[in-house]
N, C-alpha and C positions, 0 to 999 in steps of 0.2 A: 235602195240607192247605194253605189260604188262609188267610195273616192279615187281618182286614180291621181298617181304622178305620173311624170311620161319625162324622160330625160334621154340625150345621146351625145353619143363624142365625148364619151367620159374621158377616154383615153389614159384610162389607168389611175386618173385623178376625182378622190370626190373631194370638194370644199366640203368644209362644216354645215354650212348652210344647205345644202340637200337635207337632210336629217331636220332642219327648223321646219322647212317650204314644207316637207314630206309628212311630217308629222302626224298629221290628221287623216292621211289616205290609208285606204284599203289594201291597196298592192300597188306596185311600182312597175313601169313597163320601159325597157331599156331598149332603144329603136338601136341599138349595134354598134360598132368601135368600143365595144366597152374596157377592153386593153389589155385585163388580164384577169384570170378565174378569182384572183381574189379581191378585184373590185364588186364581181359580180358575188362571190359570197358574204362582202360588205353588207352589199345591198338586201340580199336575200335573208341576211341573219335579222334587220331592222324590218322589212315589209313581206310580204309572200311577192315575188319579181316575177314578171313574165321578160322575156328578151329573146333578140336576136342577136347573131352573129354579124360583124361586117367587117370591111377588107381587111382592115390592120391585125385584128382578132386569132390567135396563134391557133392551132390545133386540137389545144385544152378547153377553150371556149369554146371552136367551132364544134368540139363533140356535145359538151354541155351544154350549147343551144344553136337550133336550126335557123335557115336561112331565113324562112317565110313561115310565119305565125297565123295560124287561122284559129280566130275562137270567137266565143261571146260572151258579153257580160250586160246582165239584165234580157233587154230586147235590142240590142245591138250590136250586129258581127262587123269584127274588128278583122282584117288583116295587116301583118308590122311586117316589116322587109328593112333593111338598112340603106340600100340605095334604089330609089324609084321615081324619081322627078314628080312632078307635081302638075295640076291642073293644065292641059293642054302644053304639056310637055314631059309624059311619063315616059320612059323607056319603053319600047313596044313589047317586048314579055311581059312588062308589070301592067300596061294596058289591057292583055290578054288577059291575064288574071284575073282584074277590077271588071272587068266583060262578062268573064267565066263565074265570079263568086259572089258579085254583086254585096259587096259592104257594105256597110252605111258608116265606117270610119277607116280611114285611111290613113297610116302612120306608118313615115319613115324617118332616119336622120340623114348622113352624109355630107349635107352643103353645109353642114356649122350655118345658116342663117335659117332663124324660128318664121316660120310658116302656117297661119291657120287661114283655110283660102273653101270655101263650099265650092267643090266643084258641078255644075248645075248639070252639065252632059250625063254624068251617071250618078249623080243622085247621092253624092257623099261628099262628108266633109276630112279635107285633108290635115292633118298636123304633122309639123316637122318642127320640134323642140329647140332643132338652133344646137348647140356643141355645151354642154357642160363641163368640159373638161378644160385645162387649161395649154391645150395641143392645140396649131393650126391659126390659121390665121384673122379668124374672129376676133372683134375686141368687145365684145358682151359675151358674158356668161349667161346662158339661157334654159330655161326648165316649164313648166306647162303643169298646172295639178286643175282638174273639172271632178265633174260628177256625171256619172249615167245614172238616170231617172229612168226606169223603162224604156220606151222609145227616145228618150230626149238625153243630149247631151249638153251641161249647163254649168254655172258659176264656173265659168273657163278662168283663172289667175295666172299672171308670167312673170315669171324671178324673171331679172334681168338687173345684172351687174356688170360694169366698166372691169375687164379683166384688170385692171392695173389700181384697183381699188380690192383686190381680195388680199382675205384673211389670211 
């Protein structure tokens, strides 16, 4: 069994509270905007990170991490992308993909609004963490930490705090 965290739209900012939520995970998975290499070596010095790149993301991250994530953990292939719409509204390159790779977890960030939606057409379930950072126009700060069991993804948990209540 995998604890993961899953966070986006850091935007150069982590709260305290990532490090509490995160605590007990296995590795951390950054769906993109992460803002700058030293949030992301933040992250990496506390968990082993997996991430992606996304638009705001300078030249130092995008080398540091790629666009689209393909991997697995336990019995479950994951692909992360930073921006890809969601159940019956994916961009059609990221459709192509979810067609072509057939995941059984799908994870992006971009909208700052947290998403956990099974899409029934292809046979996965989507998460989009919502914006952790305190950039954009969100007013929850949002984060996502579950478990992969073999085939099973489970105890799904959501930080969610009123941006204007942070530390």
């Amino acid at each position: 069994m995998k604890h993961i965290g899953l966070l986006s739209d850091t935007h150069g900012t982590l709260i305290p509270q990532v490090f509490d939520f995160f605590c007990g995970v296995d590795e951390i998975w950054h769906a993109g905007d992460i803002g700058n290499i030293a949030t992301a070596e933040t992250l990496a010095h506390f968990k082993p990170l997996r991430a992606v790149h996304g638009n705001i993301d300078d030249h130092t991250v995008r080398m540091a991490y790629p666009e689209d994530l393909f991997f697995q953990v336990e019995d479950v292939k994951v692909y992360m992308t930073h921006i890809g719409g969601y159940p019956a509204h994916y961009m059609p390159e990221i459709r192509c993909l979810l067609q072509e790779h057939k995941p059984d977890l799908f994870v992006c960030g971009h909208s700052h609004v947290l998403k956990v939606i099974f899409d029934k057409q292809l046979n996965l379930l989507h998460l989009n963490p919502g914006a952790a950072g305190n950039s954009g126009f969100h007013k929850k700060i949002t984060m996502i930490r579950f478990a992969i069991n073999g085939k099973s993804i489970q105890d799904m948990e959501i930080f969610d705090l009123d941006r204007n209540r942070m530390i």
